[in-house]
PAFI-215525 format. One record per residue: residue in one letter; x, y, z of N, C-alpha, C in turn. Coordinates in steps of 0.05 Angstrom, whole numbers, plus 5000, padded with zeros to 4 digits. Layout:
N
aXYZXYZXYZ;...
//
This chain:
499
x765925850444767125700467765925790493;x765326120491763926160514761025970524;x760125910507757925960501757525670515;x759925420503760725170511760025170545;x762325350558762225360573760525460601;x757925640590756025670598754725480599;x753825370579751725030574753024800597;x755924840600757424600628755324660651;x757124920659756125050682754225050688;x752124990675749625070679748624790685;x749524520672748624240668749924160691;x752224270711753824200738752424370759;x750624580755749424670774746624480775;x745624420751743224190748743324030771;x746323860762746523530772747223600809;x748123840816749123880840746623960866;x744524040846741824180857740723950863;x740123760839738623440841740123320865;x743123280870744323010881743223250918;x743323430918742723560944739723450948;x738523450930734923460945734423130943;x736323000934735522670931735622590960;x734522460968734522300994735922040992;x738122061007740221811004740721701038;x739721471046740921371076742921281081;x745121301093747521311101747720991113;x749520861096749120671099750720481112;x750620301128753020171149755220101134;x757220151148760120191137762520011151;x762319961174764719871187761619621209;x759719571198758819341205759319111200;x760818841220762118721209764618731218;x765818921216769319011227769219021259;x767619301262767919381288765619331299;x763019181292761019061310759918821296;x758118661308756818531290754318611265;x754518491244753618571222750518401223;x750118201246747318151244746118291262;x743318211267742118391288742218341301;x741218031300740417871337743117761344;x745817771339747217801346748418081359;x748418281345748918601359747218591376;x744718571380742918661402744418431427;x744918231422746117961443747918111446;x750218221434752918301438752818641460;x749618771455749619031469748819001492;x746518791500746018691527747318641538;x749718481527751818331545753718601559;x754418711545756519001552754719111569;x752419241571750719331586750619221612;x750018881611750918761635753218741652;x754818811632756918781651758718991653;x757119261648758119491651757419651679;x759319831695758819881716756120101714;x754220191732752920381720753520611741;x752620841735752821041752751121141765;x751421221788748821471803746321541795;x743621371801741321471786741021791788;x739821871773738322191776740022381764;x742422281749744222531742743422641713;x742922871715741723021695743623061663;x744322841651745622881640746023061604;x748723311603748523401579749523291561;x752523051563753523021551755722821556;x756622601535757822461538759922431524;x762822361530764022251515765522001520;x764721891498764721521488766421451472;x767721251471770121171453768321041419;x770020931400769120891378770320621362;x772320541389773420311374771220061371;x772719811362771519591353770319541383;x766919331385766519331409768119081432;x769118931411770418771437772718931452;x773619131438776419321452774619571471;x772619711465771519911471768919941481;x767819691480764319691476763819821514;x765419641525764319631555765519961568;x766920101561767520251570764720471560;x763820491530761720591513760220461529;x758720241545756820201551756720361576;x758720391584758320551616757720901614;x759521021591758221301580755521231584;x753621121563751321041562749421041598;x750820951602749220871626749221051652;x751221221641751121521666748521701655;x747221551636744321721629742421551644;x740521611669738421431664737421371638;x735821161642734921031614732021121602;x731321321622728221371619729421591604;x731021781605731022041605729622071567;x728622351560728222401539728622561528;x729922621509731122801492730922831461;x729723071453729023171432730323011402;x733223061408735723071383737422931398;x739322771393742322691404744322811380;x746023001392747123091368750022901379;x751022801356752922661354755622751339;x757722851353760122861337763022811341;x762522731315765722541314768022761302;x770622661297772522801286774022591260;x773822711235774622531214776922401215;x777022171215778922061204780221931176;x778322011163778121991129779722241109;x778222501112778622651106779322971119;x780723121110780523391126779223701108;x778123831130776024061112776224211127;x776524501124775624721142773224791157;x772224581174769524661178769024381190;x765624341178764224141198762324091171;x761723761172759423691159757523531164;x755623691165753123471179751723481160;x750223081170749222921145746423061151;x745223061126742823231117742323101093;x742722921083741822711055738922461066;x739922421085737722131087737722221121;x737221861127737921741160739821591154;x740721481183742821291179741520981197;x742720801174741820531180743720281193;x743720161215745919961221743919731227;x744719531224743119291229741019301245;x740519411265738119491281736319571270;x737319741248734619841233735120171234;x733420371217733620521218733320781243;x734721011238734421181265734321471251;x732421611254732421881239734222111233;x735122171216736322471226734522681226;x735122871235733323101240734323321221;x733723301184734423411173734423741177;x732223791191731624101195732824231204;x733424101228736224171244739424191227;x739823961209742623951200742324191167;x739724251165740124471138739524691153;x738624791173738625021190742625071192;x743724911200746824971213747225021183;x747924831166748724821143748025221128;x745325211131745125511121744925671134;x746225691155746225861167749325901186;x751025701179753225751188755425641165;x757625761151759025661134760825471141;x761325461161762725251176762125011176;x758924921167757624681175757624621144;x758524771122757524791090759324561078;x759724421083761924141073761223861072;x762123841050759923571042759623261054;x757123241051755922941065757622641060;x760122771048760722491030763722411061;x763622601072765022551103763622301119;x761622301111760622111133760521781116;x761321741085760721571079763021411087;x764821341100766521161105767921211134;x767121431154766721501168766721281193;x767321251218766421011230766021221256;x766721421270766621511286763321561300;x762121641282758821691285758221371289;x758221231268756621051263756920831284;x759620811298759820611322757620681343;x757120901347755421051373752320991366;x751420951331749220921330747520681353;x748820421345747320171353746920251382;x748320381394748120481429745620571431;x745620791412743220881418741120761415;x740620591392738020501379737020221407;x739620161419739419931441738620031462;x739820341471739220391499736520501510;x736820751485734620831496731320811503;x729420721519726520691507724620841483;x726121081487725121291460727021361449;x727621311424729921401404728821631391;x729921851403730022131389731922071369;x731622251347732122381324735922461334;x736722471310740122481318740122641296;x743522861307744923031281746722961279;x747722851268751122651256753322941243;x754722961263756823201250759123111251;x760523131228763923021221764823341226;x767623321238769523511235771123471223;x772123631209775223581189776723761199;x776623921216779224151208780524161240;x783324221241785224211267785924521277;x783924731261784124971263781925051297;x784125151313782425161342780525421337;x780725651325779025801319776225741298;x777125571281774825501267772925261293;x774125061303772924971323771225041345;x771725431356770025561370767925581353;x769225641323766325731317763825541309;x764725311303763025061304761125051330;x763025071352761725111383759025231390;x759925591371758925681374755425711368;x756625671329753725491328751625271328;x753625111352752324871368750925041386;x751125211398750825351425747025321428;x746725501406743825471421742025171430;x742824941413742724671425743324591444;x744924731458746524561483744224661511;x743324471516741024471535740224281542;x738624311566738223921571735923841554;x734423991527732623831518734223671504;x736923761492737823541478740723441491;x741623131477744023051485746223071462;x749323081479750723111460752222831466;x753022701443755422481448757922601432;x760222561443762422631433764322381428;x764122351402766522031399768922141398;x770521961418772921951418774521731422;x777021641412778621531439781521621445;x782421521463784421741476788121651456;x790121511474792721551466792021361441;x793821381434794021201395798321081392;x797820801394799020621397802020701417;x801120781442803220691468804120471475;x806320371488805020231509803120171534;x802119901536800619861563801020201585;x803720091593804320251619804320581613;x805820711577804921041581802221101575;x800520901564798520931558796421081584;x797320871605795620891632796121221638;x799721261630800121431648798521721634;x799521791609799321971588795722011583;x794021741591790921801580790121901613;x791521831636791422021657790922291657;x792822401641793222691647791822831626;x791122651605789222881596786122811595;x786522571616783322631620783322741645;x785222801658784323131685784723361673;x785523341651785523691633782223641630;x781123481620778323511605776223461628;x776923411654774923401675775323691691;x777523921683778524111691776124321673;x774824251661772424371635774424601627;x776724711628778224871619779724921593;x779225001561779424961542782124961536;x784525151544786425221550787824951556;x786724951582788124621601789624421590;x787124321565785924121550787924221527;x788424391515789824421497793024441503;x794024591524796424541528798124291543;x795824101552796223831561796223671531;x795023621506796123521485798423651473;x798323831478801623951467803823821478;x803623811515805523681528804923421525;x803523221522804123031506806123001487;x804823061462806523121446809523121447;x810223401464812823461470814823191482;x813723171495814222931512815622701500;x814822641473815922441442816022171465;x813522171482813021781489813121601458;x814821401471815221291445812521131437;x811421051414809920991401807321201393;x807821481419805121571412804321721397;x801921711372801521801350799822061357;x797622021374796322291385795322181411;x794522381430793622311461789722311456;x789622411436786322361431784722471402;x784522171389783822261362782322471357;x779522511370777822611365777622961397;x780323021386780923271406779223501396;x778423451371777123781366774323731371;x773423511377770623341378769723491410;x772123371423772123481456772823681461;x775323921448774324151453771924321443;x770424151421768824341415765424331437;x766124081452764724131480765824221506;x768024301506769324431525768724691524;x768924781486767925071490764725081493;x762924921492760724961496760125021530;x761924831541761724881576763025101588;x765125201573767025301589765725631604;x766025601624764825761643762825731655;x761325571642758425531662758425411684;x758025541709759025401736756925111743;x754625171728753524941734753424641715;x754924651709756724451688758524261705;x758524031702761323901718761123601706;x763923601699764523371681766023271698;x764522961696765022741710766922551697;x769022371704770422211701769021921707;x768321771689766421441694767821221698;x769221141680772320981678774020991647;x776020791652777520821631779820491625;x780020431602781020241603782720181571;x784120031560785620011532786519881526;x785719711497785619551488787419271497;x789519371508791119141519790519081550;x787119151560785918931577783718751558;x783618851534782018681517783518341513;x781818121510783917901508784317861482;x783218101462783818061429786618291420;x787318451447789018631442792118521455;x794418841459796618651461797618851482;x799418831499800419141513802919301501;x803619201477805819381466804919631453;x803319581436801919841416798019801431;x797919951449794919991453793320291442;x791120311451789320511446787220551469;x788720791484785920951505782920881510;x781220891521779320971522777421071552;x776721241550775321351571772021461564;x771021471588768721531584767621771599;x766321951587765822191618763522211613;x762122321629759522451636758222791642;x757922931630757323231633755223331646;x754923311665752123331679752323661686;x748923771686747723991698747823881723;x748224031749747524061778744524081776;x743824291767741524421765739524141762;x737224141781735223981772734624021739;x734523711734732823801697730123851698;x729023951677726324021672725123701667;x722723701679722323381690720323341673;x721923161650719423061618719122751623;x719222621648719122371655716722451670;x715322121678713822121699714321921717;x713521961745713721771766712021461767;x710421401744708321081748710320941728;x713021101711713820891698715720671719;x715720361709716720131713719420111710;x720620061731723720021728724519831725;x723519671712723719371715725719371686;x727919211693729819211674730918851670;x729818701651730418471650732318391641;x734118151646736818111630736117851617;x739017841602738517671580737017381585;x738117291602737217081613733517131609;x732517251622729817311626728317391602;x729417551587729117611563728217371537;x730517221543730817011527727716771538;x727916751561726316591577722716731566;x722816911555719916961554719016981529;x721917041511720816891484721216591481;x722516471495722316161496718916081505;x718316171522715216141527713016301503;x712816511490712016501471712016331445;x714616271440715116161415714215881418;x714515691443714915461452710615451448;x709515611457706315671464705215581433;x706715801422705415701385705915511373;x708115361369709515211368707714871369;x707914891406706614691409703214681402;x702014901404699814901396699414791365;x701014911349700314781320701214561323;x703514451328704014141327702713921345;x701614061370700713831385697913941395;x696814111387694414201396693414251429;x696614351440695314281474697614581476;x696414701508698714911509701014781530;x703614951532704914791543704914891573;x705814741591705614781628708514851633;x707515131652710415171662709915251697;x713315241703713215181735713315491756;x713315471761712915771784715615701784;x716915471785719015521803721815571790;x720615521770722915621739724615991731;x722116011753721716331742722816591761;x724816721749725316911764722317161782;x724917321799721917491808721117601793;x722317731768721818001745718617801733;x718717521731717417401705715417341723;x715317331751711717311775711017611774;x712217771764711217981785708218091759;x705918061770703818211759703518401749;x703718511714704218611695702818591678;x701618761658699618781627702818711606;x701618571592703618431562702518461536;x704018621516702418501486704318371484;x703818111464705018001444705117981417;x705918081405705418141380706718051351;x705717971330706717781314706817921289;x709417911272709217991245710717871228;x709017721201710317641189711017851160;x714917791150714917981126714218261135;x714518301169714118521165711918651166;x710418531165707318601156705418481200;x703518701208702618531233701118331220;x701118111237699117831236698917851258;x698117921283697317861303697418041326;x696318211343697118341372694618361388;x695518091409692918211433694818111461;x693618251482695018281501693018371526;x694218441545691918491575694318831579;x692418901597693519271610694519031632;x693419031662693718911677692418631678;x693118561699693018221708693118141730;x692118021729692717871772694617611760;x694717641743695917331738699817431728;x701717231736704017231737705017361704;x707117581696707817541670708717271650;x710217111660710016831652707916741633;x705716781651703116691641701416821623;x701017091632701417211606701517241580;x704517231581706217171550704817001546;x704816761555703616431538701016531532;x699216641543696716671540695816871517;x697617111515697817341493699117151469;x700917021472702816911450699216771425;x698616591447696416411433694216541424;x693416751443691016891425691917061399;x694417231400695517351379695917141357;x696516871359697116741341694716601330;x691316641343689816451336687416541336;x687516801351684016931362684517221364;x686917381344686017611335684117631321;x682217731315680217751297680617841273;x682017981260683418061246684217961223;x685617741236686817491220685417301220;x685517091197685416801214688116621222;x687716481230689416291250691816211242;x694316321247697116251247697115941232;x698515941207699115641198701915681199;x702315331207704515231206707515321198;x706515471163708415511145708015841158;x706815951164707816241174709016221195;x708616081209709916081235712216131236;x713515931210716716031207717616141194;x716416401183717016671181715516881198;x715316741233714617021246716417061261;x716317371259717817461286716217571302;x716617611332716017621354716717931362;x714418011379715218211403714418231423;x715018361443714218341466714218511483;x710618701484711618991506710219021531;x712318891551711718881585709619211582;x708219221598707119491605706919591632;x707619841642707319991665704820081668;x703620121692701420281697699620451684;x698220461680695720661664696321021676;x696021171661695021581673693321581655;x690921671670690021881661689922141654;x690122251633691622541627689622731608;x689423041621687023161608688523371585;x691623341572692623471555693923351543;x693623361524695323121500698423151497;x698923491500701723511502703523301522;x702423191542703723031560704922701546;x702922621521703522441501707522531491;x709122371496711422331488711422101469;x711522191442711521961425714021811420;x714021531414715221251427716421131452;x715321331470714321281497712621161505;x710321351498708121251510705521081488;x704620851504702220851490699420981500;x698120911481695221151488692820881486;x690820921507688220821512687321001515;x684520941488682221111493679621051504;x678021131507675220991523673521221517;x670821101508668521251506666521111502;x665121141524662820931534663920681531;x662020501523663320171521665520101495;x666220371483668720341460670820381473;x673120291464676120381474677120191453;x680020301445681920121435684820321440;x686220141439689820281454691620231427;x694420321422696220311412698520281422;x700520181413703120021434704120301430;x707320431443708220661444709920621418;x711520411406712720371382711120431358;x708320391351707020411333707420771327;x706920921337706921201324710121181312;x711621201326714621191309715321101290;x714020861287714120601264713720761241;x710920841250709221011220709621441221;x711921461238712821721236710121911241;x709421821257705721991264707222221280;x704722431285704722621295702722531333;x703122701342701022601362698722631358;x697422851337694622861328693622561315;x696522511298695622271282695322011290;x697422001318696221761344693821781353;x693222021362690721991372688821931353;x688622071329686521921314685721691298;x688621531290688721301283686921151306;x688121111334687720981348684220991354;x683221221357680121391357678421201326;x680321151318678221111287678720801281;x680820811284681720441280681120251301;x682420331322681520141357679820211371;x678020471370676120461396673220541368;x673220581346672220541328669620761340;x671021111341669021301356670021501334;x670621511313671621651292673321861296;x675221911273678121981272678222211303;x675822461299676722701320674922531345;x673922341352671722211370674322271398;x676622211395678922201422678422531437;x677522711422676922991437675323031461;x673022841458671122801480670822551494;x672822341495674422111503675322131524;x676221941538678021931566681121821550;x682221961557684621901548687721801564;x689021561570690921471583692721261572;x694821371579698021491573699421141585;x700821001575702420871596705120801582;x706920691596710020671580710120331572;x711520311557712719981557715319891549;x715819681552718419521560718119391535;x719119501505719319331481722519151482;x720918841486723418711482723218551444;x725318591436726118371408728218251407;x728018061394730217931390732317951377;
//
């Protein structure tokens, strides 16, 4: 019998060793419920909130946010304004992301370390190195990945990211399970050495859970000046007095409390820390919600005083187009190929149609892929000629006079999709370290060779910067793989729009 039971043991340590080293991506869960489940609808639905979200104070150095998690028609716009107390250039290593379970409860913390996680946008990395470093090295983090599979707290915050930022750094997805305030320092604690401005933290939350309209206002008041008070204490004996208090309907003053004190204890004392208040609003100003039973939400901002260490540069383009405009320049691409295959002529457009963003003199690729696969990318750096024109002009050569290919037929046409990356100014730069990959793209030049790469392409294919530079050295300026060493080498950003 012993013997039985050795041969188990041994075949459960097998299957437990395998299901750890398998790579599994975390897969959308509450897409559909609480956002849209297509793409070009979520990306329509994140522009719009963006637009009509207030923004904050350029230049604020930001560490940390916390964002609500509900459905986006109840919560999105308040989440878009967290968002937007970051400049949009800024760049950051990791976004560590954490939520507080609502599924399950555990002593501890579990961060996903199996795959990435995927929402209609498409995939976004985790930074497994990082989530098996905590995991082995703190027991607190030792609890299993199967927290995040039904999970919605993380996964609402994904699409933000994958929409806002120009460079999507790498994310650490951490569930909390446990209501134990001492085990919660110690989670803090071994967050601690992360907490810095190379990386950002988001903290999902939302605040009271089914008040009314009117204690809602009053009750998500007071404990969001406990949590702008950065005082751990504050923050804790202000949900107690909640609590005490027995407002009728209220179930808790903030789901995800151990989420926010466990960035309270990351701040607490640092004088150069100061948490900002952005706005706040609940579900019963939503017109899909009601004012009898609502749900909180607030947004804050954690900013360093302290100047940040400056991983941006001054030639990038602030040019920020809205939907309208957006839409308007793949209408002129699509409309360019279009009529070219069906009527053999290009089509004429008016100066006077056109906003300022779409005159103003700018380098464009356009770029075409069908299945996924490129069929097409050519484009100009600069131009004397209007972006408008441009696009039409990139659209048609990508579709007809890449060399590459031959010529866009009919029946592909309607399986292509489109892109489109406005470009900022050219640097010249004599250290490669200054390369920020899916930032920047790279032009090389040596003698009458050169060929460039868009800043999306290294990310796409998970390159290194050695491996940008030499793709690009060997494939586009055709000076062989190490040829970029003794090259002129320059750096520029772009404006990838999709649909």
């Amino acid at each position: 019998m012993r013997t039985v039971y050795i041969v188990l043991f041994s075949i459960i340590c097998t299957m437990e060793t395998s299901s750890q080293t398998k790579t599994t991506d975390r897969q959308p869960y509450v897409a559909g419920k609480f956002y849209s489940a297509n793409k070009q609808t979520l990306a329509s639905d994140l522009s719009g909130l963006f637009e009509s979200s207030k923004k904050s104070p350029a230049g604020w150095n930001v560490r940390a946010i916390i964002t609500p998690h509900a459905g986006y028609v109840f919560s999105g716009k308040i989440a878009a304004e967290a968002f937007q107390s970051i400049p949009r250039n800024s760049v950051y290593k990791n976004i560590f992301i954490i939520g507080s379970s609502h599924i399950m409860s555990f002593e501890g913390a579990s961060v996903y370390n199996s795959g990435d996680y995927i929402t209609p946008l498409g995939k976004i990395t985790v930074n497994r190195e990082i989530a098996d470093r905590l995991i082995n090295d703190n027991k607190v983090f030792n609890f299993p990945v199967n927290a995040h599979t039904q999970e919605h707290s993380i996964e609402v915050q994904v699409p933000f990211i994958q929409y806002y930022f120009k460079e999507t750094p790498p994310i650490v997805p951490i569930i909390i399970g446990t209501h134990n305030e001492s085990t919660v320092k110690k989670i803090a604690e071994a967050l601690r050495p992360y907490f810095n401005d190379e990386n950002l933290f988001v903290i999902s939350s939302d605040f009271s859970h089914y008040p009314s309209y009117k204690d809602a206002n009053r009750t998500d008041s007071i404990t969001a000046q406990s949590i702008e008070s950065g005082k751990p204490e504050k923050f804790l004996h202000t949900l107690k007095r909640n609590s005490e208090d027995l407002v009728p309907g209220l179930a808790t003053s903030m789901c995800g409390w151990t989420s926010g004190l466990t960035l309270l204890y990351l701040t607490d004392g640092n004088k150069n820390i100061e948490i900002k208040h952005i706005d706040y609003c609940n579900s019963g100003d939503s017109r899909y919600g009601n004012k009898s039973e609502v749900v909180g939400y607030h947004a804050f901002a954690v900013i360093d005083k302290q100047e940040r260490a400056d991983r941006s540069f001054d030639y990038t383009t602030d040019i920020v187009f809205s939907i309208a405009e957006k839409n308007q320049l793949f209408k002129i691409a699509e409309s360019s190929i279009r009529t070219m295959l069906n009527e053999n002529k290009r089509i004429s457009l008016d100066e006077k149609d056109m906003s300022e963003n779409l005159q103003k003199q700018l380098g464009v690729f356009v770029t075409l892929k069908v299945d996924n696969a490129l069929r097409g990318c050519i484009g100009r750096f600069i131009s004397s000629d209007p972006l408008y024109l441009v696009v039409r002009e990139s659209a048609l050569s990508s579709a007809f006079e890449d060399p590459r290919f031959t010529p866009l037929t009919k029946e592909e046409y309607e399986k292509t999709e489109l892109e489109i990356t406005v470009l900022g100014p050219m640097k010249k730069i004599t250290d490669i370290h200054e390369i920020v990959l899916g930032k920047h793209g790279i032009y090389i030049k040596k003698g009458l060779r050169s060929g460039t790469m868009l800043p999306q392409v290294a990310t796409e294919n998970n390159w290194t910067v050695e491996d940008f530079l030499g793709y690009t050295s060997r494939d586009k300026a055709g000076i062989g793989w190490t040829g970029w060493k003794d090259a002129e080498i320059f750096i520029y950003e772009g404006i990838v729009l999709r649909r």
